[in-house]
C-alpha positions in Angstrom: 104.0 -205.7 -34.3 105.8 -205.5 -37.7 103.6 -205.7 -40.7 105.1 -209.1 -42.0 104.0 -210.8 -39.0 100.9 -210.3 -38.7 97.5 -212.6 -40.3 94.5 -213.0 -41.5 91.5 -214.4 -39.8 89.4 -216.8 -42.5 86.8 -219.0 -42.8 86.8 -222.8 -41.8 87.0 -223.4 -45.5 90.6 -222.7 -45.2 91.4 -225.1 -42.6 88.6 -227.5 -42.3 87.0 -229.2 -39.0 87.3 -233.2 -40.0 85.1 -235.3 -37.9 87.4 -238.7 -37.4 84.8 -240.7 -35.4 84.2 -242.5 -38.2 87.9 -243.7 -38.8 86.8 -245.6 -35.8 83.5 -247.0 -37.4 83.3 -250.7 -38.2 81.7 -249.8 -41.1 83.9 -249.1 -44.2 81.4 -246.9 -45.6 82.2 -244.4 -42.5 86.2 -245.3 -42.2 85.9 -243.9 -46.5 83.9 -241.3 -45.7 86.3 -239.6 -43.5 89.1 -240.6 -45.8 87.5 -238.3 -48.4 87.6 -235.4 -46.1 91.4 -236.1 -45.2 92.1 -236.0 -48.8 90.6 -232.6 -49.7 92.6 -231.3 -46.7 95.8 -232.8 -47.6 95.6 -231.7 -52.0 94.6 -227.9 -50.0 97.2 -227.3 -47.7 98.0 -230.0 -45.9 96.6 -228.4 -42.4 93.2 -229.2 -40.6 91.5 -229.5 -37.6 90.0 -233.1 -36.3 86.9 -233.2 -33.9 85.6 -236.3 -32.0 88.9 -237.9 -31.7 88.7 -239.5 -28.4 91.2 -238.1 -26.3 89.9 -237.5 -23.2 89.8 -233.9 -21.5 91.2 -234.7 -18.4 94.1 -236.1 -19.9 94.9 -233.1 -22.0 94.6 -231.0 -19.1 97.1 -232.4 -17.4 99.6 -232.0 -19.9 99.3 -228.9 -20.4 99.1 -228.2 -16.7 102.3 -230.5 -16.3 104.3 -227.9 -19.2 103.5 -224.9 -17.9 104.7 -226.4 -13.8 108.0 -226.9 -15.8 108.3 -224.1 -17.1 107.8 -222.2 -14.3 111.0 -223.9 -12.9 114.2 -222.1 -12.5 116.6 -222.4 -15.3 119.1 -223.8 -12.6 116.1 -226.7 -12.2 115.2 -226.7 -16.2 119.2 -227.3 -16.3 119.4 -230.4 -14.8 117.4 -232.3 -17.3 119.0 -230.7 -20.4 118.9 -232.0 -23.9 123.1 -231.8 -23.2 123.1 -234.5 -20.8 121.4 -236.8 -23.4 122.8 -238.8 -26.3 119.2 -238.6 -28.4 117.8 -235.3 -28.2 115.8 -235.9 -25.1 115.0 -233.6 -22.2 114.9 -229.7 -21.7 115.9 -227.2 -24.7 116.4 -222.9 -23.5 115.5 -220.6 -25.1 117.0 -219.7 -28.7 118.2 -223.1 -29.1 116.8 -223.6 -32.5 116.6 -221.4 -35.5 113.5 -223.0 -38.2 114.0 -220.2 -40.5 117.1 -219.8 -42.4 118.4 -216.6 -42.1 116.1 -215.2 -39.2 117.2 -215.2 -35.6 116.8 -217.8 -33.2 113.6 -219.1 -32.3 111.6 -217.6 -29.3 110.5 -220.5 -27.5 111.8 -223.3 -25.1 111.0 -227.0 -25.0 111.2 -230.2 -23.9 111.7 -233.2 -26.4 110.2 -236.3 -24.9 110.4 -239.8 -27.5 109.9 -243.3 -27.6 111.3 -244.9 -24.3 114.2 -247.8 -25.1 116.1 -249.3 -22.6 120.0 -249.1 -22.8 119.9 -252.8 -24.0 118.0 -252.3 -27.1 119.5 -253.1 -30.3 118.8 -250.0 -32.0 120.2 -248.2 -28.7 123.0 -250.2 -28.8 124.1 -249.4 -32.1 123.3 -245.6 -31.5 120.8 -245.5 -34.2 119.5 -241.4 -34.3 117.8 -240.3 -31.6 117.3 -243.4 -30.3 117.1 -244.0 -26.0 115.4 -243.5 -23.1 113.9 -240.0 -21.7 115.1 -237.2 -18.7 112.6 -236.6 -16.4 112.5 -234.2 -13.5 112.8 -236.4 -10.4 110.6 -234.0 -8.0 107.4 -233.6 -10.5 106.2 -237.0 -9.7 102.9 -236.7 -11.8 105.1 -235.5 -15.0 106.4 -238.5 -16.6 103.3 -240.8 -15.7 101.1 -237.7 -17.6 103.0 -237.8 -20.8 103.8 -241.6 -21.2 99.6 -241.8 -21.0 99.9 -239.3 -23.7 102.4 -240.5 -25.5 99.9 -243.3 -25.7 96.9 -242.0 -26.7 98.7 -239.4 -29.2 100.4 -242.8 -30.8 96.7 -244.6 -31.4 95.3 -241.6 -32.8 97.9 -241.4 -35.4 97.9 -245.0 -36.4 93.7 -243.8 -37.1 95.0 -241.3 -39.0 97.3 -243.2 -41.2 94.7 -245.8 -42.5 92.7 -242.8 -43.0 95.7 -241.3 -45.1 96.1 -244.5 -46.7 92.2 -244.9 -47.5 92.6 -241.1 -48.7 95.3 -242.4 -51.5 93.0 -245.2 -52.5 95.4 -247.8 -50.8 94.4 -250.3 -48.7 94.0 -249.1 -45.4 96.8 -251.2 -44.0 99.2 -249.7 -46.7 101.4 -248.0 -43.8 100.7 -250.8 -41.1 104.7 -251.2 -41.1 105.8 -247.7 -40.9 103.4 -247.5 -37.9 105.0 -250.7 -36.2 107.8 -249.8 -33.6 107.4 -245.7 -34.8 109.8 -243.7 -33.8 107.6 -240.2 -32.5 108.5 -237.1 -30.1 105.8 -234.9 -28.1 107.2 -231.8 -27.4 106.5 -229.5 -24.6 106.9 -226.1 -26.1 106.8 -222.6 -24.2 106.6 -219.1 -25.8 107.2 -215.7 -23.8 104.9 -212.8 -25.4 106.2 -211.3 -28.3 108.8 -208.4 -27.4 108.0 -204.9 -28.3 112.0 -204.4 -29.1 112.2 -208.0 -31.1 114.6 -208.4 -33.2 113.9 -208.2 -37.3 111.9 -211.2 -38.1 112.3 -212.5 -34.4 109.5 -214.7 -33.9 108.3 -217.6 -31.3 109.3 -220.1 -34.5 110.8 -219.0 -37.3 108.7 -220.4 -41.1 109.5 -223.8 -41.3 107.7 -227.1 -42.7 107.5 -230.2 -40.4 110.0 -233.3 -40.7 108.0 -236.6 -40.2 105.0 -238.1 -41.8 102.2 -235.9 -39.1 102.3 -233.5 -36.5 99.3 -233.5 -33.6 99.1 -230.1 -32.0 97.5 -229.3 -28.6 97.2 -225.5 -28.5 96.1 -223.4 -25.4 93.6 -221.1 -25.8 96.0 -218.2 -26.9 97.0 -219.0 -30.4 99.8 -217.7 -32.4 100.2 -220.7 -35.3 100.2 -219.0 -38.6 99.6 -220.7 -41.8 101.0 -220.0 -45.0 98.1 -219.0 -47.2 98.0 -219.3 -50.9 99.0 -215.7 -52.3 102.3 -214.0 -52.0 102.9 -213.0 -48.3 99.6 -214.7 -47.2 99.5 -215.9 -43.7 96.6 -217.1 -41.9 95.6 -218.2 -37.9 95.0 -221.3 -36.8 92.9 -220.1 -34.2 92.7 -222.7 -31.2 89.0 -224.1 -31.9 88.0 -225.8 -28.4 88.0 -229.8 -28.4 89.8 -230.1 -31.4 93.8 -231.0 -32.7 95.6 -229.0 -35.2 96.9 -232.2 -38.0 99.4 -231.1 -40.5 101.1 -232.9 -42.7 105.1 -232.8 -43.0 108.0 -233.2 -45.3 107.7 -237.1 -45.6 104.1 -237.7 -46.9 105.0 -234.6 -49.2 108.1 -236.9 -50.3 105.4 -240.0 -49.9 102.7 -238.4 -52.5 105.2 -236.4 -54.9 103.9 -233.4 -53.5 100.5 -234.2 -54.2 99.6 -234.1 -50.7 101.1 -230.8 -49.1 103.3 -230.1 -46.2 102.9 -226.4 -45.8 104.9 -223.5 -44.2 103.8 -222.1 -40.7 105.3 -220.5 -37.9 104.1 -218.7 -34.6 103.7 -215.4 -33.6 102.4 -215.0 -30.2 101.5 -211.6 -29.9 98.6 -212.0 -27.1 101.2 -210.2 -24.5 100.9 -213.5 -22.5 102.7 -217.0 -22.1 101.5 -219.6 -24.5 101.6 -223.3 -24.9 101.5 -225.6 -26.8 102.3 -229.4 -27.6 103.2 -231.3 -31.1 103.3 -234.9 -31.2 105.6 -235.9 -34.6 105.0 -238.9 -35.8 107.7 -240.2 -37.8 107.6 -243.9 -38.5 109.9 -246.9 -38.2 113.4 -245.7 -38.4 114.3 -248.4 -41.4 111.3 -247.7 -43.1 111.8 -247.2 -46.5 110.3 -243.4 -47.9 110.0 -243.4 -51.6 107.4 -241.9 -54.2 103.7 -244.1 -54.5 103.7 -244.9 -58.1 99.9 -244.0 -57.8 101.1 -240.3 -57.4 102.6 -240.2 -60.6 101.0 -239.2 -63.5 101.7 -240.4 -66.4 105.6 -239.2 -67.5 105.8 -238.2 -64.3 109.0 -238.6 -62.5 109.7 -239.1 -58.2 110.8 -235.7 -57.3 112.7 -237.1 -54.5 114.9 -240.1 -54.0 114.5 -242.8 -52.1 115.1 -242.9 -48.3 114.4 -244.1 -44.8 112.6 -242.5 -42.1 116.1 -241.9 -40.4 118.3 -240.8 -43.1 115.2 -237.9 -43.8 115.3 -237.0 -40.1 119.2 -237.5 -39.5 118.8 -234.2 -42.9 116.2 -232.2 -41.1 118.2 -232.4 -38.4 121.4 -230.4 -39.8 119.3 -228.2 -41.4 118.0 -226.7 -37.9 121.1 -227.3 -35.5 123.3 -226.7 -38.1 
């Protein structure tokens, strides 16, 4: 494997284990303690694990069991649910389909982009707001789309935990992004990386250095690993090695814009050289699509100015978007 892909193994100082039991805690004394942790994390890089965060095992085994039965589809199966036949980004996605990293070549991987379900009737359907609809789902796995919209679920509670504990983290009130979480727009996607070839391509990778879109990003990881975090020196990239019972929680692009970069959204990519299939599973969460995104005036200092512009949650995605399908 090239040089410039490979990593460092460190220390849990550089991606801590944060305990979020307590965000659960009728006691605020437990909800801020947690808080405090979050907020180290997010002024470092913006990347950490969470323990104890009540998703039950069984149910994450059965994702994960339910990607890898798609995956071992046919492509003329795959095919039939493909993000093509969709009018918001829904469904199955080959191989190469997305480049993350300008100038590097397509992205090693295959996935399946699964959102919030809206009927055909809904307003925001109606008026073809982005990426807004219902879902494909293979008609002959009949334990597949009951498994992820019980996901879907529990991924959705677990960041509306998160969010007061963000919003404790900021010293706002822990309700501060109650409206952003109502009606959230969010995608789990199913995500499917062959080994690393030994003939790959210059700076061919499973997904090229990118930051996330939304507000957080929830990653399942099997047990092979390949995520890669961008460390602080030049050319510094570090594992995030699967650590069992845990999530992977990063930060993207919209608390960044949220905080004035006070709170980080960080570069990573994957690399999976194991010689064997991974897998692995974000859920984005990205908010209420008319929500608006601009900087917290208690993230200035003083003289300080927003680095960014206001926005919504769908005019910053409808950007991210072009970036990556350009």
């Amino acid at each position: 494997m090239s040089a410039t892909l490979k990593a460092a193994r460190v220390s849990e100082a550089a991606l801590p284990v944060v305990d979020i039991s307590g965000l659960s805690s009728t006691l605020r004394s437990n909800r801020l303690a947690v808080s405090q942790r979050l907020r180290d994390a997010c002024l470092d890089n913006g990347f950490f694990y969470v323990a104890n965060h009540g998703i039950p095992a069984g149910l994450i085994d059965a994702v994960l069991a339910e990607a890898k039965n798609f995956f071992d589809r046919t492509p003329a199966q795959k095919s039939e649910v493909d993000k093509r036949l969709s009018p918001c980004n829904r469904g199955y996605e080959p191989l190469r389909a997305q480049t993350l990293e300008a100038g590097a070549p397509p992205d090693l991987k295959e996935s399946f982009y699964i959102g919030t379900e809206l009927a055909p009737d809904d307003p925001v359907v109606v008026m073809r707001r982005f990426n807004q609809g219902g879902n494909l789902w293979p008609t002959d796995m009949p334990g597949f789309a009951p498994t992820m919209k019980a996901y879907f679920a529990a991924m959705q509670d677990i960041s509306e935990r998160l969010m007061k504990g963000i919003a404790l983290s900021l010293e706002l009130d822990e309700n501060h992004f109650a409206r952003f979480c109502n009606d959230a727009y969010a995608i789990l996607r199913l995500l499917h990386y062959p080994p690393q070839p030994a003939t790959a391509a210059p700076g061919e990778k499973g997904a090229g250095a990118h930051t996330d879109f939304g507000a957080l990003t929830i990653l399942l990881q099997d047990k092979v690993g390949g995520l890669q975090v961008q460390g602080s020196a030049p050319g510094e990239w570090i594992h995030a090695t699967p650590v069992p019972g845990t999530y992977v929680v990063n930060l993207g692009d919209m608390i960044a814009r949220w905080t004035n970069e006070r709170y980080r959204s960080t570069v990573h990519r994957v690399v999976n050289a194991s010689g064997t299939e991974r897998y692995s599973v974000p859920f984005f969460f990205d908010g209420q699509i008319d929500h608006v995104v601009e900087c917290l005036p208690s993230c200035l200092a003083p003289g300080e100015t927003p680095k960014y512009a206001p926005t919504t949650v769908e005019g910053h995605l409808q950007e991210m978007y072009r970036r990556t399908y350009a």
